[in-house]
N, C-alpha and C positions, 0 to 999 in steps of 0.2 A: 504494500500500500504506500508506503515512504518513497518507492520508486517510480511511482507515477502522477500527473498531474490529479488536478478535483475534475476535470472536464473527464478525462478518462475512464476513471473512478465512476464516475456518475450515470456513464451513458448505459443506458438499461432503452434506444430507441436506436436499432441498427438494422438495416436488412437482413443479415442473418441470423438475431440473436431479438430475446424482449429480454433476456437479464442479465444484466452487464457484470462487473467486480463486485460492485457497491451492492444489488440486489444480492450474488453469492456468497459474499462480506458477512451481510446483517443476517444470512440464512445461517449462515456456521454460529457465527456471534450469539444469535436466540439458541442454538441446540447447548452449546457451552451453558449459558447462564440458564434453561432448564435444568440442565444436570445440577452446577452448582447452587440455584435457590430451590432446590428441590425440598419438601419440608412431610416430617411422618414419614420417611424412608419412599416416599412417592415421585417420581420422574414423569410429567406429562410433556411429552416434545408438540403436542397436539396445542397445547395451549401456549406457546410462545405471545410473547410480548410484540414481537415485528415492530419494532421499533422503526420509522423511516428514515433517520436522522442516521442512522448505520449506514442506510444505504443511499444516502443523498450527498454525506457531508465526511468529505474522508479522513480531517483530523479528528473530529469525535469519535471516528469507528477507532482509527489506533491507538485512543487513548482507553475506547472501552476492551480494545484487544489487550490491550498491557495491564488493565484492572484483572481481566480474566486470568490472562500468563499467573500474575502475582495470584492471586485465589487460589489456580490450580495449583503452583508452586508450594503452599501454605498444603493445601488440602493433601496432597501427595506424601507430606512429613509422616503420619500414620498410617503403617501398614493395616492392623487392625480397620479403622476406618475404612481404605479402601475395601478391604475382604467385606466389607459390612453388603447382607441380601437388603434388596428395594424391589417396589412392583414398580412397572415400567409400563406407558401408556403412549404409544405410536401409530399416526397414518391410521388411526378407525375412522377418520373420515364424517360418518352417521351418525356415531355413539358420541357422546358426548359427558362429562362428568362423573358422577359416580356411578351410574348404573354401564360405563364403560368398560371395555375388555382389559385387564391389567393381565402383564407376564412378570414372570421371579426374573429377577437378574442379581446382579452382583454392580458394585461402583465398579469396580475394576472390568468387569465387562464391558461397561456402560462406556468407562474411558478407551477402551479398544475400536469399540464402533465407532464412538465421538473423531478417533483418530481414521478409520478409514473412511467414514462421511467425508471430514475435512480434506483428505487427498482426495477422494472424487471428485467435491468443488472445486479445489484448485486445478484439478486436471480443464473443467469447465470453463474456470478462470483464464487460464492459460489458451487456453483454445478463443477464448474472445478477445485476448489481448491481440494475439497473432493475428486475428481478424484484421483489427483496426492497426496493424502494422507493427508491434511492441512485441521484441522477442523478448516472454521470461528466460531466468535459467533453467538448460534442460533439465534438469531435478525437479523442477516445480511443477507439483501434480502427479508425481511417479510416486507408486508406494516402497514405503522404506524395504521393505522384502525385495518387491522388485531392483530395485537399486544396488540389493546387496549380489542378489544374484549375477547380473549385468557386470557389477565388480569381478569378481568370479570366474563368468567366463572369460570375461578379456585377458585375467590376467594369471589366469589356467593353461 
């Protein structure tokens, strides 16, 4: 985000794309702060905040990306906590509040999807930058596995 301008950031109005950085931005940005204002061992990604101002305004989003870093940071210090079970509430779409479908997870589960979610958007990310002519780094959007592997064979 630090690497491109706010017009770039902003544009979610392209021929071949409606959601730009800043829309993928504030989509990653609400799943994080689900996780972390999660309250009664409960996770609803269903009910994010969508905050516009994430995806409108790109010094606000990387000051709330660095609120989150520090949170996770902080939260990460206890293993115990992370092993801690939560019910998990995703993509029901119909259902709505408590009479909703909830599944068992684990925080630490939870931080594993959070982590491949975020590489898919970035992968998405990355594909709209290039659109509009902005090469990221090639890393940007490849999952860490992958990456490791690609290490590997080159250097196999």
């Amino acid at each position: 985000m630090e690497q491109i301008d706010d017009a770039l950031y902003a544009n979610n109005d392209h021929r071949y794309f409606r959601s730009g950085t800043g829309k993928h931005m504030r989509h990653i940005l609400d799943h994080y702060l689900s996780f972390l204002n999660a309250r009664n061992g409960r996770i609803n990604y269903d009910t994010r905040r969508r905050d516009r101002r994430l995806e409108r305004e790109r010094v606000y989003a990387i000051a709330a990306a660095r609120e989150i870093i520090g949170r996770l940071q902080a939260f990460g210090a206890d293993s115990q906590h992370i092993a801690a079970a939560v019910q998990v509430n995703s993509n029901r779409g119909d259902q709505r509040g408590e009479g909703a479908a909830w599944s068992a997870s684990t925080r630490q589960r939870e931080l594993q999807f959070l982590l491949s979610h975020t590489v898919h958007h970035y992968a998405l990310i990355a594909l709209t930058l290039r659109i509009q002519g902005v090469e990221p780094p090639e890393s940007f959007g490849v999952a860490p596995s992958t990456l490791r592997f690609e290490t590997a064979q080159t250097s196999g």
